[in-house]
N, CA, C and O atoms as a Tinker XYZ file with bonds, in Angstrom:
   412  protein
     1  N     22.308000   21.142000  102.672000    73     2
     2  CA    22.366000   20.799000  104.084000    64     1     3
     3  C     20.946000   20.546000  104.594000    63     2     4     5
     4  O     19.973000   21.247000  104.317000    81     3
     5  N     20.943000   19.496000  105.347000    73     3     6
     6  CA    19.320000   19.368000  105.714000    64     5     7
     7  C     19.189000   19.293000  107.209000    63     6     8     9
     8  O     20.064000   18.953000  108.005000    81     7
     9  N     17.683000   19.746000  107.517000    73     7    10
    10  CA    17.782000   19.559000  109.203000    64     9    11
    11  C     17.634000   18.686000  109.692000    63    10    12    13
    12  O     17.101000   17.736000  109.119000    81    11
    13  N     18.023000   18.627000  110.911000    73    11    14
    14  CA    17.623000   17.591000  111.586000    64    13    15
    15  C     17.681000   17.825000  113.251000    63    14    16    17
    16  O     18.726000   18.318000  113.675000    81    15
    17  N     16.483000   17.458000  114.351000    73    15    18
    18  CA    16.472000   17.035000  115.293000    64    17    19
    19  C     16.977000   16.068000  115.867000    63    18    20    21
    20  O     16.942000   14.943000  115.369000    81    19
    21  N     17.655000   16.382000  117.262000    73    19    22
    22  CA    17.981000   15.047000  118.095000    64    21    23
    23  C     17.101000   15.063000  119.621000    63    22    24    25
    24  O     17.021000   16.057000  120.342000    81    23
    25  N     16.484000   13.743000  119.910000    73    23    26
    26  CA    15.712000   13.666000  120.514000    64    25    27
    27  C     15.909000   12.580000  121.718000    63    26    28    29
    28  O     15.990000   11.425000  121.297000    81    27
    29  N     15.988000   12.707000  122.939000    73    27    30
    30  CA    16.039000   12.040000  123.776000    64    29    31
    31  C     14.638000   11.046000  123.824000    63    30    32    33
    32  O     13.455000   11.385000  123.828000    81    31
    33  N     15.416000    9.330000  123.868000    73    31    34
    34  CA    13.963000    8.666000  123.538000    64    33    35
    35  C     13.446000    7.644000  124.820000    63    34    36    37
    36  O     12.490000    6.868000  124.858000    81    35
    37  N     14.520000    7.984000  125.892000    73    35    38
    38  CA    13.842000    7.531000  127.238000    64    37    39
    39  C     12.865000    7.916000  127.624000    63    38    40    41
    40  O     12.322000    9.020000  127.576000    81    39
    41  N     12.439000    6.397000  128.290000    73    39    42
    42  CA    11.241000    6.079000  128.657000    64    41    43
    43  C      9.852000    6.138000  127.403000    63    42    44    45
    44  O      8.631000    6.252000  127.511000    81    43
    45  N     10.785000    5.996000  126.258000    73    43    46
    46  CA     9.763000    6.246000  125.307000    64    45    47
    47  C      9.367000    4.484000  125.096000    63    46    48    49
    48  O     10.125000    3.972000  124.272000    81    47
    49  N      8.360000    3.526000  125.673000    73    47    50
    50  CA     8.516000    1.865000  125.640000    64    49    51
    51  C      7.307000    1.424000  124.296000    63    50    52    53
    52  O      6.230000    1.948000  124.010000    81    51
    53  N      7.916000    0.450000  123.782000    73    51    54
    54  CA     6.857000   -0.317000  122.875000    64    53    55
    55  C      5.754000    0.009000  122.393000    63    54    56    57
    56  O      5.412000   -1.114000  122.024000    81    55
    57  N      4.572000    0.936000  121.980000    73    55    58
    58  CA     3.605000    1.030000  122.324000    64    57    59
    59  C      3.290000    2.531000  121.987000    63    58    60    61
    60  O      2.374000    2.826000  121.220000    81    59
    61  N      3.955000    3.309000  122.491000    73    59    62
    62  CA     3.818000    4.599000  122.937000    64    61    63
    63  C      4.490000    5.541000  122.147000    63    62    64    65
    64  O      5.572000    5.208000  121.664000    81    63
    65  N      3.987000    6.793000  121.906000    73    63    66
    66  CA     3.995000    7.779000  121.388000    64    65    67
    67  C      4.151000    9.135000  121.895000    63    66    68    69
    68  O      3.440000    9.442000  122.852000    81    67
    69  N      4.966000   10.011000  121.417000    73    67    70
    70  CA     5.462000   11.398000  121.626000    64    69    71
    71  C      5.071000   12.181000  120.621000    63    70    72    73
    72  O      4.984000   11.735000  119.477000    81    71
    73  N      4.809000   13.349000  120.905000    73    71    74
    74  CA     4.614000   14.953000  120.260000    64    73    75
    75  C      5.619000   15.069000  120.651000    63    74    76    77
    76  O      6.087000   14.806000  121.759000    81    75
    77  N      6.278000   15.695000  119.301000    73    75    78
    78  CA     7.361000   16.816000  119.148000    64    77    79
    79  C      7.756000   17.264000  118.290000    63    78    80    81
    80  O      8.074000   16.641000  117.276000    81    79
    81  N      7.910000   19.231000  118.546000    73    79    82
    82  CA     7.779000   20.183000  118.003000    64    81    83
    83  C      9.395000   20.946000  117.507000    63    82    84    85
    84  O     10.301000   21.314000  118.255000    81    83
    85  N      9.337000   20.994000  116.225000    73    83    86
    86  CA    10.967000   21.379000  115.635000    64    85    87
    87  C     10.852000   22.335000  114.668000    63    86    88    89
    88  O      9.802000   22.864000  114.305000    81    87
    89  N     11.698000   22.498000  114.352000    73    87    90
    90  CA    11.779000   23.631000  113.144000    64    89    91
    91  C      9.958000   24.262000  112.513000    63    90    92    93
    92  O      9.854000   24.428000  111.297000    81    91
    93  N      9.180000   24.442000  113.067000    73    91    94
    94  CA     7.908000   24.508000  113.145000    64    93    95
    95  C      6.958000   23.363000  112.294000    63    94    96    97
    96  O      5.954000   23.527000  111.600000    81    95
    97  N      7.704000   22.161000  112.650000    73    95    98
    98  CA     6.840000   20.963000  112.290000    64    97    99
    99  C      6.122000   20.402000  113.759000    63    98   100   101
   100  O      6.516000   20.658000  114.897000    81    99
   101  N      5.020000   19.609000  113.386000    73    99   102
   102  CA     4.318000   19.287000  114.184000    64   101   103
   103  C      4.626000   17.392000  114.041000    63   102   104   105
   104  O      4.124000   16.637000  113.209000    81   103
   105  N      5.574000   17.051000  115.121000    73   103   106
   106  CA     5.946000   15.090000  114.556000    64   105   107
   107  C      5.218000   14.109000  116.003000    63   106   108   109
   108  O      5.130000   14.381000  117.201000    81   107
   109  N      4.898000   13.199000  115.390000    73   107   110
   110  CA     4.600000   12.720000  116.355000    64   109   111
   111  C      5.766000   11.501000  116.401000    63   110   112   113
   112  O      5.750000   11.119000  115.231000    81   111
   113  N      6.456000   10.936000  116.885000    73   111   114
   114  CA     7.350000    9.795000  117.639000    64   113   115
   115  C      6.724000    8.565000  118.128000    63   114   116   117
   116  O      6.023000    8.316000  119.109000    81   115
   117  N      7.066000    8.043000  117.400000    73   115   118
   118  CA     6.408000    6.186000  117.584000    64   117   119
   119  C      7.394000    4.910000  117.970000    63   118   120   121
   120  O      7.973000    4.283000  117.083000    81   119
   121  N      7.554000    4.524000  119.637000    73   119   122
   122  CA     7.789000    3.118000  119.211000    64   121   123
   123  C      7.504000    2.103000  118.946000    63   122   124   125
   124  O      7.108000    1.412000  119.885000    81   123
   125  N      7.550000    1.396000  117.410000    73   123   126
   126  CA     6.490000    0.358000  117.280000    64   125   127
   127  C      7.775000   -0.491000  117.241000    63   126   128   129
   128  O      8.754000   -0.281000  116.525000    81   127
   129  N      7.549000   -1.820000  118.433000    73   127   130
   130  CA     8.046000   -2.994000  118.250000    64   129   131
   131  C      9.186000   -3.096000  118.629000    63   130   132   133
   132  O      9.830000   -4.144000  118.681000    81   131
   133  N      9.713000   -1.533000  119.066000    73   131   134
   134  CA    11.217000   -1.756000  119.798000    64   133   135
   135  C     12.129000   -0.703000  118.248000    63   134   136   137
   136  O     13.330000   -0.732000  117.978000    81   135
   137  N     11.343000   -0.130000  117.732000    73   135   138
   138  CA    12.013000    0.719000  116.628000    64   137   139
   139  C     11.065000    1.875000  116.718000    63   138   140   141
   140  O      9.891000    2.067000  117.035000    81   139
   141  N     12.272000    2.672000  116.228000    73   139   142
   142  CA    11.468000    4.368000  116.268000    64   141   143
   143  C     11.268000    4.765000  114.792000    63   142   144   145
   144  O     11.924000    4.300000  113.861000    81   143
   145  N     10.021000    5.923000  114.659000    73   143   146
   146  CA     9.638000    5.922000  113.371000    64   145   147
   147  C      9.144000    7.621000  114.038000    63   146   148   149
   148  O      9.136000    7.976000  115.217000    81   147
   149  N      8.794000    8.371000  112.885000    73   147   150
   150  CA     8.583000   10.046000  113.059000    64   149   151
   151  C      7.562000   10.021000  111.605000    63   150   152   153
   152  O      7.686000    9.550000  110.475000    81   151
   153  N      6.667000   10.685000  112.226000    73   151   154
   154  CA     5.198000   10.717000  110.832000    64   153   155
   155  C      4.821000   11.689000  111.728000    63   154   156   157
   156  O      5.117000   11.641000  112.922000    81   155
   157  N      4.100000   12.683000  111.149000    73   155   158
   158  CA     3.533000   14.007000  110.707000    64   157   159
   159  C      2.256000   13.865000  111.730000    63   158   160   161
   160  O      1.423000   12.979000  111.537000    81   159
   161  N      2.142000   14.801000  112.849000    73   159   162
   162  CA     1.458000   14.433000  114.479000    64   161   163
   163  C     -0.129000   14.876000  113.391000    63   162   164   165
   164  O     -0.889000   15.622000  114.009000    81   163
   165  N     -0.465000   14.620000  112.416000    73   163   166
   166  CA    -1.912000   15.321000  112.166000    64   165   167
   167  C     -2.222000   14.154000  110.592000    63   166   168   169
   168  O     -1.607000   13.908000  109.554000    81   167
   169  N     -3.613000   13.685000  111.274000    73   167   170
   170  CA    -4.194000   12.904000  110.136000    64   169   171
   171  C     -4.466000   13.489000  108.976000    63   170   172   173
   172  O     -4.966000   14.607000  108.846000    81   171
   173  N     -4.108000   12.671000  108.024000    73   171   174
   174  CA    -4.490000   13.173000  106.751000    64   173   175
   175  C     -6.167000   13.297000  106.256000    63   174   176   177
   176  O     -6.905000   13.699000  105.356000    81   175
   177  N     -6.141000   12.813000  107.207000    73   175   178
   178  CA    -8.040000   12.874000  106.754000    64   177   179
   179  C     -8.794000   13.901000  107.049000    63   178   180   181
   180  O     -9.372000   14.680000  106.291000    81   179
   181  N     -8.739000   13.842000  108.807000    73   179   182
   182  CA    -9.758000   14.956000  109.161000    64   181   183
   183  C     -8.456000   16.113000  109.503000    63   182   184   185
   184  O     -8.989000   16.898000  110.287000    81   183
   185  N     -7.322000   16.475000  109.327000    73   183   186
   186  CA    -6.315000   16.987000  109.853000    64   185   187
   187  C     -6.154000   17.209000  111.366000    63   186   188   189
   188  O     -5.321000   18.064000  111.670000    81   187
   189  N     -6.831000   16.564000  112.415000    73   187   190
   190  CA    -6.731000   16.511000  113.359000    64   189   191
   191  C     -5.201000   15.706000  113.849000    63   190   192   193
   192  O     -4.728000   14.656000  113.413000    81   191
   193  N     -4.503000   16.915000  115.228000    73   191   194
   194  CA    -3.559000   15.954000  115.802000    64   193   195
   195  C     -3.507000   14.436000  116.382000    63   194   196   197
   196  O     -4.299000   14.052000  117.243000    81   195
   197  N     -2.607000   13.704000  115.884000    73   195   198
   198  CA    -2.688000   12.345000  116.495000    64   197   199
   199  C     -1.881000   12.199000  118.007000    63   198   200   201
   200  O     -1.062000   11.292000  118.150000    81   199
   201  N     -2.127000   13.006000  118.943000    73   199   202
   202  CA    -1.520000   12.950000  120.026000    64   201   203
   203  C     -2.080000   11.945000  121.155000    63   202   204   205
   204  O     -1.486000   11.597000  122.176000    81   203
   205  N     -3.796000   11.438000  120.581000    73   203   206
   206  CA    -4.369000   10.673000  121.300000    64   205   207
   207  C     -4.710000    9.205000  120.613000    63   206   208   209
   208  O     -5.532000    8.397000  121.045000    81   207
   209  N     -3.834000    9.050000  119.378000    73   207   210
   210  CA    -4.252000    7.908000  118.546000    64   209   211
   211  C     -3.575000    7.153000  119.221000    63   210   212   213
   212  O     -2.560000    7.533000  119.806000    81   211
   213  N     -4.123000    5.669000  119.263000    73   211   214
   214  CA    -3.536000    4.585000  119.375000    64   213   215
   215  C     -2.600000    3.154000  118.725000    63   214   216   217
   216  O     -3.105000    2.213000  118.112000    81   215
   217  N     -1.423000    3.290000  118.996000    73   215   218
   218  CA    -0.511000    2.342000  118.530000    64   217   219
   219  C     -0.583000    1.137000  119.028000    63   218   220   221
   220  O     -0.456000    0.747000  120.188000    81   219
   221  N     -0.881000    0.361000  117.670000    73   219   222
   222  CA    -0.908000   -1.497000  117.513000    64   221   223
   223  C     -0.061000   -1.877000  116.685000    63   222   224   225
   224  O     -0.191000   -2.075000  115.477000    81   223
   225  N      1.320000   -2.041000  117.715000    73   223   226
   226  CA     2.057000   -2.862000  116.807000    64   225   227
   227  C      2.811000   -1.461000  115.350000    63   226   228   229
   228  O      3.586000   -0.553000  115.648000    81   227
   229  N      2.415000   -1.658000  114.293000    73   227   230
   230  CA     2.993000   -0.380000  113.713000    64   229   231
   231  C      2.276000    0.593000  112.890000    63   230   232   233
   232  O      2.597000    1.454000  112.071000    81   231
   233  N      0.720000   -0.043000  113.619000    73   231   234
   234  CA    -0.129000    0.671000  113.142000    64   233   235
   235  C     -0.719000    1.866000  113.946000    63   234   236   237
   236  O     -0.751000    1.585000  115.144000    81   235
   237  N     -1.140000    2.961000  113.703000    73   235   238
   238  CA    -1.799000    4.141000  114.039000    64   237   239
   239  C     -3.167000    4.309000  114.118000    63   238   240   241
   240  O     -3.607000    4.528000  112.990000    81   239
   241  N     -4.066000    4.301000  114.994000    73   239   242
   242  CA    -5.163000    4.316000  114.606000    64   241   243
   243  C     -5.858000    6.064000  114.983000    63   242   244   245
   244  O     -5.817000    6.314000  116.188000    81   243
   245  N     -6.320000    6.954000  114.291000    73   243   246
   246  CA    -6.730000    7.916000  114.347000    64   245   247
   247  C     -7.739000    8.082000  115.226000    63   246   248   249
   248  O     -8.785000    7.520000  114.901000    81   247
   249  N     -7.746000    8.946000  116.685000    73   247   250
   250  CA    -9.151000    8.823000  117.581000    64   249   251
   251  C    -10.481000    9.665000  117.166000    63   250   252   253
   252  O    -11.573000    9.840000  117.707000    81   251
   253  N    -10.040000    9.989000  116.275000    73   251   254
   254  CA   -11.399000   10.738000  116.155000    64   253   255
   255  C    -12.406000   10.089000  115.084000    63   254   256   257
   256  O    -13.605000   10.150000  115.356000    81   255
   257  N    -11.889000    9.288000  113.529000    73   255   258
   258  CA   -12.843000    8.780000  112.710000    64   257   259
   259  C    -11.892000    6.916000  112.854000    63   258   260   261
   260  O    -12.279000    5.912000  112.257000    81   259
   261  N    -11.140000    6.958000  113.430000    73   259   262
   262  CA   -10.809000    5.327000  113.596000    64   261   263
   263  C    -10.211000    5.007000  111.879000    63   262   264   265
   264  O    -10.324000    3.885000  111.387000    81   263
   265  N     -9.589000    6.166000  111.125000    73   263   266
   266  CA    -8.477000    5.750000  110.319000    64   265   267
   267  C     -7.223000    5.292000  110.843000    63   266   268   269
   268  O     -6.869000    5.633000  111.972000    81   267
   269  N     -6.477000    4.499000  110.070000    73   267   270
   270  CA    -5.184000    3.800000  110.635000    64   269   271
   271  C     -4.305000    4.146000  109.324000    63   270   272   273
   272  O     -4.511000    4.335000  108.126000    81   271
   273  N     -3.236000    4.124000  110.195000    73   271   274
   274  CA    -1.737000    4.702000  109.055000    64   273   275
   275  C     -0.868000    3.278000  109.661000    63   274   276   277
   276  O     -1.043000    2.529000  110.622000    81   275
   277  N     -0.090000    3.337000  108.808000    73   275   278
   278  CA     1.527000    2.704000  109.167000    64   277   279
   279  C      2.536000    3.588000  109.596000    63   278   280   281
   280  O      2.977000    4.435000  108.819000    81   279
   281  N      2.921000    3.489000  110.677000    73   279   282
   282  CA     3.833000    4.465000  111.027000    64   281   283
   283  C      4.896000    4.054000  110.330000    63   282   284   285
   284  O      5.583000    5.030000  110.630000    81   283
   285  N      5.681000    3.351000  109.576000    73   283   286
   286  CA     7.056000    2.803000  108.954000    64   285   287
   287  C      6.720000    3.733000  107.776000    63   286   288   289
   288  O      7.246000    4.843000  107.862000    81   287
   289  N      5.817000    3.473000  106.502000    73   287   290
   290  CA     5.966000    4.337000  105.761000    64   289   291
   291  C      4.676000    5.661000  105.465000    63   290   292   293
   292  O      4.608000    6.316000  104.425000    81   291
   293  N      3.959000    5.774000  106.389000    73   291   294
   294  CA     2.936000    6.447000  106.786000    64   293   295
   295  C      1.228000    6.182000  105.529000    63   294   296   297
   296  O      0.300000    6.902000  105.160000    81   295
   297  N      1.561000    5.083000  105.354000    73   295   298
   298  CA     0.262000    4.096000  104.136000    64   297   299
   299  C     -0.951000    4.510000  104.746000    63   298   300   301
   300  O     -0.932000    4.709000  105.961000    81   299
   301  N     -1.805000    4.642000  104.230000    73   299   302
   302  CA    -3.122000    4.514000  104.710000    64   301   303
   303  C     -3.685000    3.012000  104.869000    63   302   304   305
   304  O     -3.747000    2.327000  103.849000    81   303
   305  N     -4.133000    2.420000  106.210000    73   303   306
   306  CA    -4.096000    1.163000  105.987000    64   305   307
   307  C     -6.186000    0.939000  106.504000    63   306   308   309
   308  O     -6.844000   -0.101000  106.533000    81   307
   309  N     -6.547000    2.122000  106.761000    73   307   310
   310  CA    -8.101000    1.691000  106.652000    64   309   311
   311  C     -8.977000    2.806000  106.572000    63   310   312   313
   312  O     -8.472000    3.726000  107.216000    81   311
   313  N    -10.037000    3.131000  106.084000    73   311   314
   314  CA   -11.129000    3.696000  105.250000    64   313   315
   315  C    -11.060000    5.075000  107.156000    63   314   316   317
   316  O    -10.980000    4.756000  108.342000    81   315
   317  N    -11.135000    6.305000  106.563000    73   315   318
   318  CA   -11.651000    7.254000  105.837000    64   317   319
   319  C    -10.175000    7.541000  105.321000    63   318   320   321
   320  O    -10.001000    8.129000  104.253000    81   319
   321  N     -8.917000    7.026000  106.261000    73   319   322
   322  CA    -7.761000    8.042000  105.385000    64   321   323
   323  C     -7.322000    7.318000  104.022000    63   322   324   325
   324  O     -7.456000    6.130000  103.728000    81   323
   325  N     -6.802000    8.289000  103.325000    73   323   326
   326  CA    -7.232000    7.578000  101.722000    64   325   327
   327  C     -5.335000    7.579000  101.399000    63   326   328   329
   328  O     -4.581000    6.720000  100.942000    81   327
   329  N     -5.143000    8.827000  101.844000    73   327   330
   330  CA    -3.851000    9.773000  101.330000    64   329   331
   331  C     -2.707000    9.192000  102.476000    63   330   332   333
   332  O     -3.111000    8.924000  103.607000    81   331
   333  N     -1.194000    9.004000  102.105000    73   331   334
   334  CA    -0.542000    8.659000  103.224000    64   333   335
   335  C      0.083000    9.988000  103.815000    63   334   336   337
   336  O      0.025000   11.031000  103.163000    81   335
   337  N      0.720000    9.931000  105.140000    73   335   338
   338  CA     1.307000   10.951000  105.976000    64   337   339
   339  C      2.532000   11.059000  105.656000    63   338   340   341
   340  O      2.935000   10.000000  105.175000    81   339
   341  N      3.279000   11.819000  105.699000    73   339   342
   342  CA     4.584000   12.074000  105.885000    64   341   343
   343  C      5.248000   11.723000  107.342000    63   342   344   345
   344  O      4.970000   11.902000  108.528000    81   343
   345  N      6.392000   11.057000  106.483000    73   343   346
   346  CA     7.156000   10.054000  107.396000    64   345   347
   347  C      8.421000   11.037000  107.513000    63   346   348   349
   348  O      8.491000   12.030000  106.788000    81   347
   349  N      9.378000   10.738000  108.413000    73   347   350
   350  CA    10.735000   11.192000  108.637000    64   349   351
   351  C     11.625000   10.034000  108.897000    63   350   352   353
   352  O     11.555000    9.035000  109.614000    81   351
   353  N     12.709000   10.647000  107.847000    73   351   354
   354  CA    14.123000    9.416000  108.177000    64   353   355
   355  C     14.858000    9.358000  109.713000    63   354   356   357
   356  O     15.615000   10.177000  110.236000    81   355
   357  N     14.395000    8.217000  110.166000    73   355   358
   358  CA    15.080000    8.583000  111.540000    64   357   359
   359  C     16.333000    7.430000  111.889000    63   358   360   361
   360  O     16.298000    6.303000  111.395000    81   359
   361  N     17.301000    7.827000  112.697000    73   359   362
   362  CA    18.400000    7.200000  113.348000    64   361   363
   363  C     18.307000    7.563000  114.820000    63   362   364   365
   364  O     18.008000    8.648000  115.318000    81   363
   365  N     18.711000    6.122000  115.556000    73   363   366
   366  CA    19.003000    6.187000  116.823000    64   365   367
   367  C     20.340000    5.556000  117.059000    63   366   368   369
   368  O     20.857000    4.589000  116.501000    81   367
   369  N     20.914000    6.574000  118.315000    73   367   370
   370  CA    22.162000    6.164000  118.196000    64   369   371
   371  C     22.110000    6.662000  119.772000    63   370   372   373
   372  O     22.007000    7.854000  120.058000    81   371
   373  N     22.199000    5.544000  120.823000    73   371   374
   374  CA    22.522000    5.511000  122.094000    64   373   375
   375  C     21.950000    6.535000  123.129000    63   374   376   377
   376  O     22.398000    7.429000  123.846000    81   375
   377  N     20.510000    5.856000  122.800000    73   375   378
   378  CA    19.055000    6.092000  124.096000    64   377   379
   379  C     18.735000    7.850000  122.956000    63   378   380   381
   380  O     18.468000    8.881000  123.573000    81   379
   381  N     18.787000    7.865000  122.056000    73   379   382
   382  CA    18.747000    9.176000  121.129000    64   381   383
   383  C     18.419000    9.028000  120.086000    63   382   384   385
   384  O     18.968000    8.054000  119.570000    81   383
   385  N     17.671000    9.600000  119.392000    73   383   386
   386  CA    17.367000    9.591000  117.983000    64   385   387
   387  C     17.190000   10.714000  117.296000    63   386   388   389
   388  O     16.522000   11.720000  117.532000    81   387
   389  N     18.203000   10.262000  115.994000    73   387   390
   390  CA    18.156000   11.734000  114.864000    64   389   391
   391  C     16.681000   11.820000  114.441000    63   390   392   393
   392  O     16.037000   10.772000  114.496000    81   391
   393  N     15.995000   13.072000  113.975000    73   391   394
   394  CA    14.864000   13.005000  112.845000    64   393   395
   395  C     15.373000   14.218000  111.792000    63   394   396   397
   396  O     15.503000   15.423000  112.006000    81   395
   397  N     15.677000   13.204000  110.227000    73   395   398
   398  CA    16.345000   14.072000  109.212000    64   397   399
   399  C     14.900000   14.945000  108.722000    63   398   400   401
   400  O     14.010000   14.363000  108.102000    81   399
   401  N     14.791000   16.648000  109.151000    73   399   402
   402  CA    13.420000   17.044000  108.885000    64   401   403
   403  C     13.555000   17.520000  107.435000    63   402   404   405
   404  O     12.619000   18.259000  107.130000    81   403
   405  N     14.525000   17.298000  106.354000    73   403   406
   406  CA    14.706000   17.900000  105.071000    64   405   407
   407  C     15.265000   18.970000  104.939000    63   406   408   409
   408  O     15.468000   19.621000  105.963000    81   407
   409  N     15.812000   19.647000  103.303000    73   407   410
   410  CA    16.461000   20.581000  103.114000    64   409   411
   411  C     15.830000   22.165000  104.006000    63   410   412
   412  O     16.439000   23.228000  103.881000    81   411
């Protein structure tokens, strides 16, 4: 049986990003492009939270050393982060979205 969160995703628009806290994970919530995606609220690099990074499109950019992730499969897509993030399987289903957090 695995867990999972359900998350109210109003007013969550294009662009923008949510912290949120579950089964004592730390996720951050991304809509890139009109789709929702769930990756792990803390860079792999400097382990700092990404609560102030900025979303382009479906990229992540880290505020503190200006690494970028992919929020779809959490890639490292520019120099210092090397390592990718952990992503979560997510479903939305009417202004709501599941996040499957694992066994």
């Amino acid at each position: 049986m695995s867990l999972a969160v359900t998350i109210d995703v109003a007013g969550l628009a294009p662009g923008q990003t949510r912290a949120v806290s579950a089964h004592g994970l730390e996720l951050l919530l991304c809509n890139a492009e009109g789709r929702y995606y769930a990756i792990e609220n803390r860079c792999p690099h400097g382990m700092v939270r990404l609560d102030a990074a900025v979303l382009s499109g479906c990229i992540l950019e880290c505020p503190v050393h200006g690494g970028r992730l992919d929020v779809r499969d959490g890639s490292p897509q520019r120099h210092p982060i090397r390592r990718p993030a952990h992503t979560y399987p997510v479903r939305e289903s009417g202004g709501r979205i599941e996040i499957t957090l694992g066994a």
